[in-house]
Backbone bond lengths (Angstrom), bond angles and torsions (degrees), N, CA, C in turn:
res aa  C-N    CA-C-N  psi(-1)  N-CA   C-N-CA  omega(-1)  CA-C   N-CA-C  phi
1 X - - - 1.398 - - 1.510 111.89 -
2 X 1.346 109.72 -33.63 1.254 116.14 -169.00 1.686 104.14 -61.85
3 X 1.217 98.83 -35.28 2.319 108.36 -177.67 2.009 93.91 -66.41
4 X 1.238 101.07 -55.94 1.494 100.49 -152.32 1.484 106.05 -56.93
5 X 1.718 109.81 -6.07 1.632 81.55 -171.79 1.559 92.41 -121.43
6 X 1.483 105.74 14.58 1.741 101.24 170.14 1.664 99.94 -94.77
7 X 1.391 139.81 31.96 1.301 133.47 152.49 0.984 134.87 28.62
8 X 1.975 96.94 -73.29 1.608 103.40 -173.00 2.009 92.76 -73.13
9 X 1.002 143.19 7.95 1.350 110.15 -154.17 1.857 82.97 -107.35
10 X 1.153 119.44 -17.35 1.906 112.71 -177.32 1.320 88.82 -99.75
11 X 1.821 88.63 149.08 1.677 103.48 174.15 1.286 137.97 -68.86
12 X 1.239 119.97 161.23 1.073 117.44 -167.50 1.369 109.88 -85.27
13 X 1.426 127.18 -158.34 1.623 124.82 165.58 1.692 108.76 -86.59
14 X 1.176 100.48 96.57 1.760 92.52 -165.22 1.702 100.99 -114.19
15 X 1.536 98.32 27.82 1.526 93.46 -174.57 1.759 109.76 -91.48
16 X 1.294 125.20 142.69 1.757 114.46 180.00 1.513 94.03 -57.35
17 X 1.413 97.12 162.09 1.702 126.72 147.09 1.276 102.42 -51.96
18 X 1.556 127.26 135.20 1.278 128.45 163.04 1.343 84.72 -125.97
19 X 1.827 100.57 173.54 1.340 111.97 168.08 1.809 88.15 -109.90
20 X 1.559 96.21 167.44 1.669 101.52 -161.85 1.293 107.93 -95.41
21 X 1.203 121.75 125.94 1.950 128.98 -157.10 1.962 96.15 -75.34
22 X 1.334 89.02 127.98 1.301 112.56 -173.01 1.710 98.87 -111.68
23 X 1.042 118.29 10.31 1.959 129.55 173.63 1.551 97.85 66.92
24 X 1.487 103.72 -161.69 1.300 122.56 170.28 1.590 129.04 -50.48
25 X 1.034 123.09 -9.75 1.943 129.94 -129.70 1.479 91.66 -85.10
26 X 1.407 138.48 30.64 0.892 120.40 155.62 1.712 121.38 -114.43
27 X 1.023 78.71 -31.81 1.451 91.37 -177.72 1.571 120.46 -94.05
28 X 1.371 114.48 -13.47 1.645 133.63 143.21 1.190 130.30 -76.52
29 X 1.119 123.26 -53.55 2.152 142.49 167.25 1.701 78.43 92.41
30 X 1.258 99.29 50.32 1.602 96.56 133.04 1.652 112.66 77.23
31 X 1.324 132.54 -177.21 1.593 140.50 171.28 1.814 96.76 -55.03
32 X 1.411 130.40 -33.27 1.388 106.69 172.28 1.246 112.56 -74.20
33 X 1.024 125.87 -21.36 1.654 128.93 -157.59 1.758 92.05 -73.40
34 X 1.094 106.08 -28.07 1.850 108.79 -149.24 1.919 84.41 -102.44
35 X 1.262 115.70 -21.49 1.713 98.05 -173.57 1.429 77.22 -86.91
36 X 1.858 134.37 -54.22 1.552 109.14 -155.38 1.976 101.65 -49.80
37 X 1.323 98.37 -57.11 1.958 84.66 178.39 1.246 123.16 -36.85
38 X 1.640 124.36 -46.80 1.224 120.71 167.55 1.412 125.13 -38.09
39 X 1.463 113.96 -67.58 1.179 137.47 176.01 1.633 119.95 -43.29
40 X 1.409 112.23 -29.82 1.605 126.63 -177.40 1.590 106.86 -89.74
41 X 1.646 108.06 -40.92 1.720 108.36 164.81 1.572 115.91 -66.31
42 X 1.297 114.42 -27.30 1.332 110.99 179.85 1.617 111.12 -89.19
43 X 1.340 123.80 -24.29 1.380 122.06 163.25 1.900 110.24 -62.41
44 X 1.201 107.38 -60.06 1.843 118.18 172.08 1.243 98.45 -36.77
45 X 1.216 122.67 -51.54 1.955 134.43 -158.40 1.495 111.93 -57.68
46 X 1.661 84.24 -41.52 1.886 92.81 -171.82 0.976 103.72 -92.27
47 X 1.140 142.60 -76.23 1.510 139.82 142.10 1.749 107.31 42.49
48 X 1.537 96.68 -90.34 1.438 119.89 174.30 1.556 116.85 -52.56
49 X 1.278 107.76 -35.38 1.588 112.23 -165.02 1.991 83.13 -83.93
50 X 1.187 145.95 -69.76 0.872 152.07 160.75 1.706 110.14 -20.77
51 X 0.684 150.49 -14.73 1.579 161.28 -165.53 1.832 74.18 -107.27
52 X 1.812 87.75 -105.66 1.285 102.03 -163.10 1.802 119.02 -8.78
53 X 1.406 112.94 -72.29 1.470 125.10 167.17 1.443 98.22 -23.94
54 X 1.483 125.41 -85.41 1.316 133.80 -161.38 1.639 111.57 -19.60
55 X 1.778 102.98 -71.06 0.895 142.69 153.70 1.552 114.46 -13.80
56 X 1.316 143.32 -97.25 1.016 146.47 129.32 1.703 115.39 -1.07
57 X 0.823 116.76 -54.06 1.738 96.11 -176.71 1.159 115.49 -92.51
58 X 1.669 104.43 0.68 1.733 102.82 156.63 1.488 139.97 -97.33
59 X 1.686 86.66 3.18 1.900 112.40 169.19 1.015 96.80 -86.75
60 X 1.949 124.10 -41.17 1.295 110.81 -153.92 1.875 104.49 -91.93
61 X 1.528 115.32 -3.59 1.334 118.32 137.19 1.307 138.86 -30.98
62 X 1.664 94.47 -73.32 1.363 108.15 178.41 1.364 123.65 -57.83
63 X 1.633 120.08 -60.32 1.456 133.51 155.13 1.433 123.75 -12.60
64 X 1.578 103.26 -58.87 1.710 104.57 164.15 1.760 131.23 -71.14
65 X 1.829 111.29 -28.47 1.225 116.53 178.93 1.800 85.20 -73.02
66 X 1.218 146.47 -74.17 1.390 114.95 -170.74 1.212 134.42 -60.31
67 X 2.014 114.50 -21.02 1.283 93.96 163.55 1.432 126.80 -63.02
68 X 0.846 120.92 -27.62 1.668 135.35 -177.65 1.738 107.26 -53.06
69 X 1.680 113.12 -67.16 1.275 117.46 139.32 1.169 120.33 -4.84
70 X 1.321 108.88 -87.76 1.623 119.70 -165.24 2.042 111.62 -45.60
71 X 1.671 89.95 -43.67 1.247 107.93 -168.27 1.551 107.74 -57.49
72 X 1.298 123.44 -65.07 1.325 153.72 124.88 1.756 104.70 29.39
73 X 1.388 95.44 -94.91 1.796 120.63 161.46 1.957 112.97 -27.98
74 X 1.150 93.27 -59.23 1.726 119.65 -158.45 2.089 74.41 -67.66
75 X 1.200 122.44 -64.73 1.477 114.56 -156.07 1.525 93.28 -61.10
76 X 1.071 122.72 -74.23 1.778 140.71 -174.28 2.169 96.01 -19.03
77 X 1.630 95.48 -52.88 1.487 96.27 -172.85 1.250 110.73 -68.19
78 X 1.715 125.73 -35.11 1.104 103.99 178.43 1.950 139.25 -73.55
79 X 2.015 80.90 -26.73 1.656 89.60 170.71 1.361 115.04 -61.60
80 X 1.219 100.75 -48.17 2.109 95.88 164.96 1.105 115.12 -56.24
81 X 1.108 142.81 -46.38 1.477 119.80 -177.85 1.566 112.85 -82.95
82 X 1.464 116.77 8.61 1.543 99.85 176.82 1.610 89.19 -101.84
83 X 1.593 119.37 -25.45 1.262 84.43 175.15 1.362 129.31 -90.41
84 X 1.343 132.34 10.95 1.586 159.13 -171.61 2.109 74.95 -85.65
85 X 1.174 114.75 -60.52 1.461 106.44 -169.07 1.544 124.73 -83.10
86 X 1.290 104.41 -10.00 1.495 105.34 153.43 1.661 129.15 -54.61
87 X 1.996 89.86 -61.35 1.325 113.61 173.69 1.581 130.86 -48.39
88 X 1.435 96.00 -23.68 1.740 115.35 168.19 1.266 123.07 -81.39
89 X 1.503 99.88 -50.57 1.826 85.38 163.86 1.494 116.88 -96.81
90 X 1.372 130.16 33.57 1.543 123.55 138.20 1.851 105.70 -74.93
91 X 0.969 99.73 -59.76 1.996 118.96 -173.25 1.439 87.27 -52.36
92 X 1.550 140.91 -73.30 1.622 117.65 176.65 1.114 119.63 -47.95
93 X 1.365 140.48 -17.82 1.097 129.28 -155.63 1.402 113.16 -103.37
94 X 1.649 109.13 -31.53 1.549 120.72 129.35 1.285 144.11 4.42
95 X 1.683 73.04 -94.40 1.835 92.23 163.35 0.984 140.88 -59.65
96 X 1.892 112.46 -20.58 1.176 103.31 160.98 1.601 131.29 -92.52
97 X 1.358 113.63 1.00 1.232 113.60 177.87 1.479 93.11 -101.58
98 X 1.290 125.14 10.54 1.785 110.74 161.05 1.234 107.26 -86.87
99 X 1.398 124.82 -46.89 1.448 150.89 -172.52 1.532 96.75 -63.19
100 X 1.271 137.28 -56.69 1.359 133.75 160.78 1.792 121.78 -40.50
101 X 1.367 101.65 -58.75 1.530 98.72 -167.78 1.768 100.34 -79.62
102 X 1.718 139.04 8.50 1.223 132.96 172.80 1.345 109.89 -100.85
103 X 1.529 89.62 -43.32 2.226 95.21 163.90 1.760 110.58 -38.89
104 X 1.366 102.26 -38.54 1.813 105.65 -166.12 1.573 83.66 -67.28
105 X 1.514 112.64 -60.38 1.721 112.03 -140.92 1.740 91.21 -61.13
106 X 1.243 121.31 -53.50 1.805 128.83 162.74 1.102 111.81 -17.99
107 X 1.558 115.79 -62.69 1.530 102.49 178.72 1.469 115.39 -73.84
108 X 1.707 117.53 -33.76 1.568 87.46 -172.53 1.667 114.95 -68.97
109 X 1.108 101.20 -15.51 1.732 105.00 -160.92 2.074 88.82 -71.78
110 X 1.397 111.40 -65.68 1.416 98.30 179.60 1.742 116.89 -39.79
111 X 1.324 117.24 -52.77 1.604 115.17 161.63 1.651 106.97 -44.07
112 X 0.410 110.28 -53.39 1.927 97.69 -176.01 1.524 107.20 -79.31
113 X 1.326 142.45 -31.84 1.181 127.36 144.48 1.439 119.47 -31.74
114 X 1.259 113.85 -54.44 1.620 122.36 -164.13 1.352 92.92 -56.04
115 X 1.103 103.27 -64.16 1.557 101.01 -166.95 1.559 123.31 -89.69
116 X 1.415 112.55 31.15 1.693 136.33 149.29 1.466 112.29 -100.96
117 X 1.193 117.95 -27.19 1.505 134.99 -135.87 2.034 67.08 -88.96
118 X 1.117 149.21 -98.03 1.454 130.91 -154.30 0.846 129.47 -29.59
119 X 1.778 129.58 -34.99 1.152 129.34 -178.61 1.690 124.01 -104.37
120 X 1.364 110.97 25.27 1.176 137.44 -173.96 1.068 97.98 -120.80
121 X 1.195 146.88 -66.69 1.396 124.96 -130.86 1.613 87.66 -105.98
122 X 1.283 117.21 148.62 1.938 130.62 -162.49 1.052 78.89 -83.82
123 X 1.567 118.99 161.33 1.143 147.00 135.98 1.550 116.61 -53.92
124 X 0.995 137.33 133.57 1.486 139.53 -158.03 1.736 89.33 -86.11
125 X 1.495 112.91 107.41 1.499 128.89 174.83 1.610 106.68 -131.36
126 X 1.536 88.56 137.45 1.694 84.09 -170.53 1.601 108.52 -75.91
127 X 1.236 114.94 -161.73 1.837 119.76 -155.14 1.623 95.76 -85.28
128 X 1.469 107.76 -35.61 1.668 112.81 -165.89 1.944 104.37 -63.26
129 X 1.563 86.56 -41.90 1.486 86.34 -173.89 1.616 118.42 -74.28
130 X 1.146 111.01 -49.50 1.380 116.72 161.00 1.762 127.77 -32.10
131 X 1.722 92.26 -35.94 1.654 104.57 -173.38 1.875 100.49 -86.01
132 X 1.658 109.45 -33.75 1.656 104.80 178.28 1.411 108.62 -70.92
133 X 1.790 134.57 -27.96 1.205 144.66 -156.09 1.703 88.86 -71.50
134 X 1.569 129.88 -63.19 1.321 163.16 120.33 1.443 89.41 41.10
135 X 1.188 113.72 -106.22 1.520 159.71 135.90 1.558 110.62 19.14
136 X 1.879 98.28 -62.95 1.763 83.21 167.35 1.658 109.84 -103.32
137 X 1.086 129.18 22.71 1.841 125.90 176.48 1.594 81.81 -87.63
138 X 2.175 117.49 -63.45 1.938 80.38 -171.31 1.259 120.25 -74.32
139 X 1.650 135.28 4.34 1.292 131.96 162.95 1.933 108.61 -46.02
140 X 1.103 100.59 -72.49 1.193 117.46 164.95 1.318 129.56 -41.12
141 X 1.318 120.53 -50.27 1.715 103.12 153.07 1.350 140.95 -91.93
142 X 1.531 114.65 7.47 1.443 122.85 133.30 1.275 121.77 -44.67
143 X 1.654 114.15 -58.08 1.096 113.48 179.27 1.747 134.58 -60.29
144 X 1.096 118.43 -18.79 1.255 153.93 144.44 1.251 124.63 -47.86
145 X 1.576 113.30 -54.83 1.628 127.16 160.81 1.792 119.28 -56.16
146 X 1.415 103.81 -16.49 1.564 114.57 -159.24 1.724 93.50 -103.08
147 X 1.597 111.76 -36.78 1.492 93.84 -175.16 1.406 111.94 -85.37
148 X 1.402 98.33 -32.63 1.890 89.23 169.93 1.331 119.34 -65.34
149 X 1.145 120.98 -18.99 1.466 110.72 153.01 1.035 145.37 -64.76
150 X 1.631 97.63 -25.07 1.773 104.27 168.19 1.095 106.22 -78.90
151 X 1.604 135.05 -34.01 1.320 139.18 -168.44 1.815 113.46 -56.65
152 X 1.733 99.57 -31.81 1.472 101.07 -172.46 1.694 103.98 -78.92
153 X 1.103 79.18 -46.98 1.927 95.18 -167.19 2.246 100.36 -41.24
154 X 1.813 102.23 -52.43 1.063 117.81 171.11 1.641 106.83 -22.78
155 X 1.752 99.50 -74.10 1.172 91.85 -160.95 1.697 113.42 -105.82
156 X 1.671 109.92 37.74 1.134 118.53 161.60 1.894 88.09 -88.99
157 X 0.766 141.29 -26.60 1.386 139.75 -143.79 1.504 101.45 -91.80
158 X 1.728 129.82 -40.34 0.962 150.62 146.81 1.161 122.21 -20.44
C-alpha cells in the first residue's frame, strides 16, 4: 500500500509507439520461403556429396587396380631376382670347386717342373764350347760306326 499511493514515484508509460514486428516475411515469403532455401541447399548438398563420393571411389578404384599392379610387379621382381641369386651362387659355387681342383693340378704340374727344371735348363756354355763338345760326340760315333764295322766284316770273314 505504501507504493500504490506514492504514484508519482513509479513510472509512467514512457515506452515509444512501435508498430508490432511482423519479421522478415516479405522479403523471404515467409517459413516456405526458408524450407524452399532449405530444400535447394539440401538438393546442391547431395548433388555435390554424390559427385564427390562418385568421384572418390573411382580414384579409390583406380589406386587399388595399380596398387595391385604395383604389388604384382614388386612380387614377379623379387622371384626373379631370387632366382637370378640362386643361379649365382650355384655358378660361384662352381667356380670355386673348378678354381680349387686347377689350383691342385697348378701345383702339381709346378712340382714336377721343379723337379724337371735341373735337368733341363743348360748350363750357360758359350757357342765355341758347345760347338767342340759337338765335334767330339760325332768323333765318337764315327768311331763306333768304324768298329762295328770291323766287327761285321770280322765275322763276315768267318
Amino acid at each position: 500500500e505504501f507504493y500504490a499511493s506514492q504514484g508519482s514515484l513509479l513510472q509512467q508509460q514512457q515506452v515509444p509507439e512501435m508498430e508490432a514486428y511482423k519479421g522478415m516475411q516479405r522479403t523471404q515469403g515467409g517459413v516456405v520461403g526458408m524450407l524452399e532455401v532449405i530444400a535447394s541447399d539440401f538438393s546442391r548438398l547431395k548433388s555435390e556429396t554424390e559427385a564427390s563420393e562418385s568421384s572418390a571411389a573411382a580414384e579409390y578404384e583406380t589406386f587399388m587396380a595399380e596398387s595391385e599392379a604395383t604389388i604384382k610387379q614388386k612380387h614377379d621382381a623379387e622371384f626373379k631376382m631370387k632366382l637370378d641369386m640362386d643361379q649365382a651362387e650355384f655358378e660361384k659355387s662352381t667356380a670355386e670347386k673348378d678354381l680349387a681342383s686347377v689350383s691342385a693340378e697348378l701345383a702339381k704340374a709346378n712340382d714336377y717342373f721343379e723337379e724337371l727344371k735341373p735337368s733341363c735348363v743348360q748350363v750357360h756354355v758359350s757357342f765355341k764350347e758347345r760347338s767342340a763338345q759337338r765335334e767330339q760326340e760325332i768323333e765318337a760315333l764315327k768311331e763306333a760306326y768304324r768298329i762295328l764295322d770291323q766287327k761285321k766284316a770280322a765275322q763276315a770273314a768267318e
